[in-house]
N, C-alpha and C positions, 0 to 999 in steps of 0.2 A: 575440498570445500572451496566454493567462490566467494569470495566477500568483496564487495564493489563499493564505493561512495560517490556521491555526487552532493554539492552545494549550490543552490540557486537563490536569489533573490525572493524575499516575499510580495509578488506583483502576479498575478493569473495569468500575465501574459509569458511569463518565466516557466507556466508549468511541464507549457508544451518539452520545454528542450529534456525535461525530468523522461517526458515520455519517448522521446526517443532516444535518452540512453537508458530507458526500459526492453522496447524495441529491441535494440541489439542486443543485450543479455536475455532477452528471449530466446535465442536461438538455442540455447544450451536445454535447460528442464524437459521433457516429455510431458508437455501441457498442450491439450486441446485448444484451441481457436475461441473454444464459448470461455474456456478456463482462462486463458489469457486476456481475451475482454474484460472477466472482471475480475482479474488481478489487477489490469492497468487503473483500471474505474477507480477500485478500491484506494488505490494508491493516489490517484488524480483527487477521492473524496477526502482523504488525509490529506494531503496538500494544500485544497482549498477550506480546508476546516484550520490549518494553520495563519494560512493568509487572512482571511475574513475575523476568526476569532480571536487567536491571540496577538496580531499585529492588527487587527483593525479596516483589514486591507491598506494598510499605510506599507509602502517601500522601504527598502534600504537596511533588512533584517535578514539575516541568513536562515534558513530551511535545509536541513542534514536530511538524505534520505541515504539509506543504505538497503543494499541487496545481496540477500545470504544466500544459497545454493548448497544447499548439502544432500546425501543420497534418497532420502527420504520428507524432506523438503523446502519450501521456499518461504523467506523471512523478507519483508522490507520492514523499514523503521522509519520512522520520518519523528527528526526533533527540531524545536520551537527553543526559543528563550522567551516569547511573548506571554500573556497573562492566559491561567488556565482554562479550558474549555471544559464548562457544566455538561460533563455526562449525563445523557440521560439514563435513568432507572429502569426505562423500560423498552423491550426490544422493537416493539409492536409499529408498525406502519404509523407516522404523524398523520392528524388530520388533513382532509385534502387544501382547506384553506390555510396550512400552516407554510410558512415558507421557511421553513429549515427541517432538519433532523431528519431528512429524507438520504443525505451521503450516511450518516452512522445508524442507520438501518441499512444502508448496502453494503457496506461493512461488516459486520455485526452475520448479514445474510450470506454472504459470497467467502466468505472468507472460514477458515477451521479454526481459528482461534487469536481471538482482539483482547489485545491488553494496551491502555492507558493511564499511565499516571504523571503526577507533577511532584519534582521537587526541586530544591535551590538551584539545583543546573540548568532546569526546564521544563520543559514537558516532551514526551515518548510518547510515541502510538507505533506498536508491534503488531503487526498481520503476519499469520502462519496461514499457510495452504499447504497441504501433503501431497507429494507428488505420487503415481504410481510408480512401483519396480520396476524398474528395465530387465527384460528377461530376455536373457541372450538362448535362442533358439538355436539350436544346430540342425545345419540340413541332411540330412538321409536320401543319400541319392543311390537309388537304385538302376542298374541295368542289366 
């Protein structure tokens, strides 16, 4: 199993460096290219759903993400100590005039299983994706 951590700043501009030490533990998983777009997203919508909601977009607050690799599949975590973010109840696309709740519907979509909660330590937001089995082929060579 891999377990990796990274610490950044809560500022949007801090997110990119998250992504590209996403980027390099990419390399490992057997994930597709559509699969890995929205794994990074997912994680980019958590990120900015920590910044914006529970810091306010105000600076100077530390964002934990971590990335789990095991055989059957892949976990990031992203924790906050900022004030908690109202779940929505419901999965369903927000109106097109709303300007939020559109990251925790990609979330919620892209991802195999989203869990959220708050308590005295902080707040959690856990993304599962399952990877496929690596199946080791052997070649039959005939002559």
């Amino acid at each position: 199993m891999i377990d990796q951590n990274i610490v950044i700043d809560s500022r949007l501009v801090c997110v990119s460096a998250a992504c590209t030490w996403l980027t390099r533990l990419f390399a490992l998983p057997d994930l597709s290219e559509t699969a890995r777009y929205q794994v990074e997203t997912c994680m980019v919508e958590g990120i900015n759903n920590a910044i914006l909601h529970a810091y306010g977009g105000e600076g100077g607050h530390d964002i934990s993400i971590s990335y789990k690799l095991a055989d059957d599949f892949l976990q990031l975590k992203i924790c906050d100590s900022g004030r908690a973010m109202h779940k929505e109840q419901t999965v369903g696309l927000p109106a097109s005039e709303s300007e939020t709740g559109r990251g925790w519907f990609i979330i919620q979509s892209w991802m195999d299983s989203v869990d959220y909660h708050s308590d005295s330590a902080g707040n959690i937001l856990i993304m599962k994706r399952h990877l496929r089995k690596m199946r080791s082929k052997k070649r039959i060579q005939t002559t």
